[in-house]
C-alpha positions as CSV (number, residue, x, y, z in Angstrom):
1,X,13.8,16.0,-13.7
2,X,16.9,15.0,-14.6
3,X,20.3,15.0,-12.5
4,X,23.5,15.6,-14.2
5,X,25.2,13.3,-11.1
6,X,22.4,10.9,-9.7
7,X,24.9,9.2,-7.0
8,X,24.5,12.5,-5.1
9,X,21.4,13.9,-5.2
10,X,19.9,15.7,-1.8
11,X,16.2,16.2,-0.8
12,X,14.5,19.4,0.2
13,X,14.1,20.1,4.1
14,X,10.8,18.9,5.6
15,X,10.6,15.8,2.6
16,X,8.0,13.5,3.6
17,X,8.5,9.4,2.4
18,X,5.4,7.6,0.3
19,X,4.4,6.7,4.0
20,X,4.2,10.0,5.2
21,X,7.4,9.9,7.5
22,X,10.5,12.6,7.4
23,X,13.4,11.4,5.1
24,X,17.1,12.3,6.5
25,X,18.4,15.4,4.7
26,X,21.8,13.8,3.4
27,X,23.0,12.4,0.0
28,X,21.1,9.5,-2.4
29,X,21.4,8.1,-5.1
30,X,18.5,8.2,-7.5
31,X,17.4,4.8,-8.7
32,X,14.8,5.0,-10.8
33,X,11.4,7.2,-11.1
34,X,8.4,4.3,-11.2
35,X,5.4,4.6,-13.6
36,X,3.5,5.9,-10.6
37,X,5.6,9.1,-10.3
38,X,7.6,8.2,-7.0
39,X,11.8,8.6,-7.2
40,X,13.5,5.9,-5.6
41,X,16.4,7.0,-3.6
42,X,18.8,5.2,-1.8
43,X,21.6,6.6,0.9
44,X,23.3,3.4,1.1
45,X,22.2,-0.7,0.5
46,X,20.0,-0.6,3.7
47,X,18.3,3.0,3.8
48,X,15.9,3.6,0.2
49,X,12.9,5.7,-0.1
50,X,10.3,6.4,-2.4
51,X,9.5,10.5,-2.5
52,X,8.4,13.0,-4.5
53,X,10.8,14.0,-7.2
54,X,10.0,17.3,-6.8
55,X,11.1,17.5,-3.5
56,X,14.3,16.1,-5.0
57,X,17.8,18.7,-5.5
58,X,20.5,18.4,-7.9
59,X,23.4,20.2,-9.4
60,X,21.5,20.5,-12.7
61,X,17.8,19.7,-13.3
62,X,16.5,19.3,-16.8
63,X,12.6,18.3,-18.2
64,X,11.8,14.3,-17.1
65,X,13.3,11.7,-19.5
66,X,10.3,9.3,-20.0
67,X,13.1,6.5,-20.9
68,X,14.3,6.7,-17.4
69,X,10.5,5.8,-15.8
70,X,10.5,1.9,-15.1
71,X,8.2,-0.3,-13.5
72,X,9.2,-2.2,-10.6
């Protein structure tokens, strides 16, 4: 997906982290999308993530764009 405003981008209720622990249900900003399908998030320069970008919620979503999928 892609976000028409990725400095404010919210997660769905009940979204689980790469390590299986609840994310806080407030506003991100999507970094990137890595090669191995996880969105990076970040709520601020000490709080990031790495979830599933489908539990991810914009204003408008669109199909993936492959050139935004980095390595890290």
């Amino acid at each position: 997906m892609i976000f028409d405003d990725l400095d404010n981008i919210q997660v769905k209720p009940e979204t689980r982290n790469h390590r299986g622990c609840f994310v806080q249900e407030a506003s991100y900003k999507l970094v990137n999308i890595d090669r191995a399908g996880w969105a990076f998030i970040c709520m601020n320069d000490a709080v990031c993530h790495y979830v599933d970008p489908d539990n991810l919620q914009g204003s408008i979503a669109t199909d993936l764009d492959r050139d935004m999928v980095q390595s890290i």
